[in-house]
KEKE-3310 file (N, C-alpha, C; in steps of 0.2 Angstrom, whole numbers, plus 5000, padded with zeros to 4 digits):
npx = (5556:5549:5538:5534:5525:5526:5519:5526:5532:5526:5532:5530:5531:5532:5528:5529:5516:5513:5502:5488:5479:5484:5487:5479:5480:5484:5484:5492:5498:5491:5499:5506:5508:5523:5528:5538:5546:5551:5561:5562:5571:5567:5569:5571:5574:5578:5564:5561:5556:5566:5569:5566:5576:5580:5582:5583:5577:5568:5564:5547:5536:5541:5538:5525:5527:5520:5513:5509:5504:5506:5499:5503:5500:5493:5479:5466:5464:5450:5436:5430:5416:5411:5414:5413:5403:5392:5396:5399:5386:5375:5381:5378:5366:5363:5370:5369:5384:5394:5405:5406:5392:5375:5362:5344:5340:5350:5355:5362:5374:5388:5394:5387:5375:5377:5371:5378:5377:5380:5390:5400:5399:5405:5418:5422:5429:5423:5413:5403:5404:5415:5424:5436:5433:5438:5438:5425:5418:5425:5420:5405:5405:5409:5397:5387:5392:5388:5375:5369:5360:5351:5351:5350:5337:5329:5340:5348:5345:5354:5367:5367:5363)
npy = (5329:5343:5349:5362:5372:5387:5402:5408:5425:5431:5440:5455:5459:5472:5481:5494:5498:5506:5504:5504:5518:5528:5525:5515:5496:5477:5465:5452:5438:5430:5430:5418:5410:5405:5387:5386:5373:5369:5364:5358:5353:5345:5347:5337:5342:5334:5334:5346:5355:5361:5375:5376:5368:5376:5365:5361:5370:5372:5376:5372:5373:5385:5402:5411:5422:5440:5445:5465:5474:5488:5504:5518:5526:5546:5550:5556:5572:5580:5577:5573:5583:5584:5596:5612:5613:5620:5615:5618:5627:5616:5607:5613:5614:5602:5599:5610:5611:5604:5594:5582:5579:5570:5564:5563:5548:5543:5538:5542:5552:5565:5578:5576:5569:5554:5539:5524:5512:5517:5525:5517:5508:5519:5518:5523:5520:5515:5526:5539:5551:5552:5555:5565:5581:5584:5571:5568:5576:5575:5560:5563:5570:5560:5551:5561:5561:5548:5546:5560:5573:5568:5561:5570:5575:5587:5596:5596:5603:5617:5614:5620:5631)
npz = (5523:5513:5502:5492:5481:5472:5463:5450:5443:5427:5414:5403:5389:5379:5362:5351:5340:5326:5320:5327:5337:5348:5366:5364:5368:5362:5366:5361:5365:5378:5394:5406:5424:5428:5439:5451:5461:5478:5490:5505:5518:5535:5551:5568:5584:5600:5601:5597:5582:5569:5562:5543:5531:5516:5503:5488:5474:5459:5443:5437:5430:5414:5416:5404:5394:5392:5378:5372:5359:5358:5354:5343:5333:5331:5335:5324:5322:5318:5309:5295:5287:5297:5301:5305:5311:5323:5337:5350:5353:5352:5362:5373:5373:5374:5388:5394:5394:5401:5402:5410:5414:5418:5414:5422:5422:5422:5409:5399:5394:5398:5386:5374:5379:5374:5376:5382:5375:5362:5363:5364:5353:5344:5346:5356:5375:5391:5400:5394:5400:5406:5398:5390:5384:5373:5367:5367:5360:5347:5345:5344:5332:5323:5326:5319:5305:5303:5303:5304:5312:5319:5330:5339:5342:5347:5350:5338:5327:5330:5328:5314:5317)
capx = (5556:5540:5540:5527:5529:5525:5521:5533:5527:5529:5534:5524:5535:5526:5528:5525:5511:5512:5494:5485:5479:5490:5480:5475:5484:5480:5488:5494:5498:5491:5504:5505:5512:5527:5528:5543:5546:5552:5561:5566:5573:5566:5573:5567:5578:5573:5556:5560:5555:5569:5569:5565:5583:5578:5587:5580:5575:5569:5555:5543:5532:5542:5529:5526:5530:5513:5513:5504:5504:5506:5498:5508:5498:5491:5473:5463:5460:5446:5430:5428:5410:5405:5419:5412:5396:5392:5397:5398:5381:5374:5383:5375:5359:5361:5371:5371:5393:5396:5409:5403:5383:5372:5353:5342:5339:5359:5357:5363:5381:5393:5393:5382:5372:5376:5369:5383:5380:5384:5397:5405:5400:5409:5425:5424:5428:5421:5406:5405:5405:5421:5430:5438:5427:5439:5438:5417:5415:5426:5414:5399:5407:5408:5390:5385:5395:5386:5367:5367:5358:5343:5351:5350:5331:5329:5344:5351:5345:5360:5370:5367:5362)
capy = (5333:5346:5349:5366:5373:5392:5405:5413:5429:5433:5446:5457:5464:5478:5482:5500:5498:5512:5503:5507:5524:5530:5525:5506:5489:5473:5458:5447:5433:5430:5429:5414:5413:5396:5386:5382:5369:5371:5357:5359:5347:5348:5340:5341:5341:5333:5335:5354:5356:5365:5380:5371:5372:5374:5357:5361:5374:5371:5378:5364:5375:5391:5406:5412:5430:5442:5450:5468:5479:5496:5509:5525:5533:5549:5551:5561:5579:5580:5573:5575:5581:5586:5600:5620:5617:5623:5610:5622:5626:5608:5606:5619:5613:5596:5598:5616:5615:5601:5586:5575:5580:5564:5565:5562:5542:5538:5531:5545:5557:5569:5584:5577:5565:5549:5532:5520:5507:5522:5528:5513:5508:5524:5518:5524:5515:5514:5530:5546:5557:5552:5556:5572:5585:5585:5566:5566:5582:5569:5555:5566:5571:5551:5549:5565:5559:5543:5547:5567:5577:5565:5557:5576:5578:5593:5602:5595:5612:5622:5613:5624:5638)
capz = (5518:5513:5495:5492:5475:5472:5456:5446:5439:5418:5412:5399:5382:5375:5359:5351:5335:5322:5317:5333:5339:5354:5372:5363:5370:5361:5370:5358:5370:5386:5399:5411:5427:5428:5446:5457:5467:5484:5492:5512:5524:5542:5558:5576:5590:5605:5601:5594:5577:5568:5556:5538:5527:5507:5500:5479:5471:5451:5440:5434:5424:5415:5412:5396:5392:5390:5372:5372:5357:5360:5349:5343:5330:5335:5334:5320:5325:5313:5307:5288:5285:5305:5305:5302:5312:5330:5341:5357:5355:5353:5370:5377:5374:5378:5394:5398:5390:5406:5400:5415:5414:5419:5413:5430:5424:5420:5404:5395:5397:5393:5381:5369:5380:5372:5377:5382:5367:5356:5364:5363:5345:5341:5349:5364:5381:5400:5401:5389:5402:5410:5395:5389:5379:5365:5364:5366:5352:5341:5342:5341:5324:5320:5326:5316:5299:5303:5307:5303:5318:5322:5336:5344:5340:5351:5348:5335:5323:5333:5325:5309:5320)
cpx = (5549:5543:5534:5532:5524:5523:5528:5529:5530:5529:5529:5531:5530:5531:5524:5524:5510:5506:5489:5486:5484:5484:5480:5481:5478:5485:5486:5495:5497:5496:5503:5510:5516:5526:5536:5541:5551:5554:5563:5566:5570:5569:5569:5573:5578:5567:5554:5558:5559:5566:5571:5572:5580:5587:5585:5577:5575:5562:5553:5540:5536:5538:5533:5522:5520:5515:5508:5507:5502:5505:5501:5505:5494:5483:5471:5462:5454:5442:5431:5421:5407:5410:5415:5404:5397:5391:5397:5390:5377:5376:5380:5369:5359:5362:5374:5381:5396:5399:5405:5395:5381:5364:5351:5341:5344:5359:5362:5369:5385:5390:5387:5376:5372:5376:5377:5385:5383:5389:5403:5404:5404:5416:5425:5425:5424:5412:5408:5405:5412:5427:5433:5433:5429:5437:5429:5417:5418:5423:5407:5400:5405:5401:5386:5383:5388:5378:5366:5364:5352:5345:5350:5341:5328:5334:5349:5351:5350:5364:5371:5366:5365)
cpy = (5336:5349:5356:5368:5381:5395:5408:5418:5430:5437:5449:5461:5467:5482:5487:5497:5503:5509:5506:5513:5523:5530:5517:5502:5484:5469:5452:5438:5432:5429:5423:5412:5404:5394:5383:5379:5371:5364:5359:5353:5350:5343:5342:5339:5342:5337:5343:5355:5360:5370:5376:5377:5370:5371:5360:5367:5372:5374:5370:5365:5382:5396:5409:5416:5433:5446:5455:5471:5485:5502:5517:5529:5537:5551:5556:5568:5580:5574:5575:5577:5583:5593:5607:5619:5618:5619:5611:5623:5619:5605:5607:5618:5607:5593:5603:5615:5608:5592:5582:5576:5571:5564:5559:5552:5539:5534:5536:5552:5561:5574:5583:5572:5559:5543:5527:5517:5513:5525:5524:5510:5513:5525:5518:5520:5519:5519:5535:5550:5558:5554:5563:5576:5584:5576:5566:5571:5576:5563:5555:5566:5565:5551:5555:5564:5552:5542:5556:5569:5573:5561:5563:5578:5585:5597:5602:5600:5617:5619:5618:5630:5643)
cpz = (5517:5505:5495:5485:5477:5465:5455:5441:5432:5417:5405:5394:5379:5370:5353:5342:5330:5319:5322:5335:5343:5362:5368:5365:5367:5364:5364:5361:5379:5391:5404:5418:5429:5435:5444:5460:5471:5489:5500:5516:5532:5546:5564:5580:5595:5607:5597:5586:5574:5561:5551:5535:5518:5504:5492:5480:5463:5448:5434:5428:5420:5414:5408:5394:5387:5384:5371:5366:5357:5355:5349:5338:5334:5331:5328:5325:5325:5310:5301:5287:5292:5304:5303:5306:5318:5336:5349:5360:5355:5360:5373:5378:5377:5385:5398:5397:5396:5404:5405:5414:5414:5418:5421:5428:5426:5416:5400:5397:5392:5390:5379:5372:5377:5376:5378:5376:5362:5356:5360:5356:5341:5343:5356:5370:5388:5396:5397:5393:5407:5406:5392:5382:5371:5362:5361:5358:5347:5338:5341:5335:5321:5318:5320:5307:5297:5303:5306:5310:5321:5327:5344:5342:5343:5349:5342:5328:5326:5331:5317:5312:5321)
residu = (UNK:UNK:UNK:UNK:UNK:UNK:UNK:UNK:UNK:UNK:UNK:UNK:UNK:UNK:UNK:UNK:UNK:UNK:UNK:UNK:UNK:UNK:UNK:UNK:UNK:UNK:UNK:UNK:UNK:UNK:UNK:UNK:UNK:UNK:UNK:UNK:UNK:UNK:UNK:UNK:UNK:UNK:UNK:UNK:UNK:UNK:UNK:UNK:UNK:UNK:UNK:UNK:UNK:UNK:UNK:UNK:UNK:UNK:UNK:UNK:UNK:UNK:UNK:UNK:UNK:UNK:UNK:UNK:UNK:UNK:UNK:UNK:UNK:UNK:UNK:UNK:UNK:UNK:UNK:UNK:UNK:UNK:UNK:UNK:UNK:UNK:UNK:UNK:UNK:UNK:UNK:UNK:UNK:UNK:UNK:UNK:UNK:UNK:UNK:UNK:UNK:UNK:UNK:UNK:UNK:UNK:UNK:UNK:UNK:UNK:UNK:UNK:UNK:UNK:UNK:UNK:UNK:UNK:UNK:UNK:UNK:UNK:UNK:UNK:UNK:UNK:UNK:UNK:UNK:UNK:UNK:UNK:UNK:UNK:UNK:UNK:UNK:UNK:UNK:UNK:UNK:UNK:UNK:UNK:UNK:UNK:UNK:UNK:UNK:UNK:UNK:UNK:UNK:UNK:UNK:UNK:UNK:UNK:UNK:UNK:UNK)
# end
């Protein structure tokens, strides 16, 4: 007999979140993957080794089922408090109007050229400049609400402009 045991994959239930924006998954429970055992008979004959016959088949471990929440609200349009100033030209200055723009060191991206950590304190994921203009103008707003125009010290006056 040869006894080999195997995974078994789990499955993932996703559940839609009217708390969560739309785009966010949280995993509620991690997912684990069960094993099978694998039982087979071998035989040889005269000296020949035969093709192995599966004798058992049982799950030892079951897995256990991935829970993600799935978010469906839809996003703010609107910033309260950044909305009526000139958001076009402040681009324009920062990165000549260019969603992807990358200042020559690479700390700094996107529309409004924000720095990573602030991107990401303001929500954001991955790099600002990978994300879409309307999302980055929305977190400028944030950052703006949050800090006023001093995080644009150079162009941050065309904002009133």
């Amino acid at each position: 007999e040869i006894v080999r045991d195997e995974a078994v994959p789990y499955d993932t239930e996703r559940t839609p979140d009217p708390t969560l924006f739309t785009g966010t998954e949280v995993v509620t429970r991690q997912g684990e993957p069960g094993t099978r055992r694998l039982t087979y008979a071998v035989r040889a004959v005269n000296g020949v080794r035969q093709k192995p016959r599966r004798i058992g088949d049982r799950v030892v471990r079951a897995p256990v089922t991935q829970r993600v929440r799935v978010g469906t609200k839809p996003r703010p349009a609107s910033v309260a408090g950044a909305d009526g100033l000139n958001w076009s030209a402040l681009a324009a200055c920062e990165s000549g109007g260019r969603p992807d723009a990358v200042d020559p060191s690479g700390t700094y991206g996107g529309l409004y050229q924000f720095d990573t950590g602030t991107w990401q304190s303001l929500g954001g994921s991955g790099r600002p400049q990978d994300a879409s203009a309307g999302e980055q103008t929305m977190r400028a707003k944030k950052l703006y609400v949050q800090r006023g125009a001093s995080p644009w010290p150079h162009c941050g006056r065309r904002l009133h402009g």
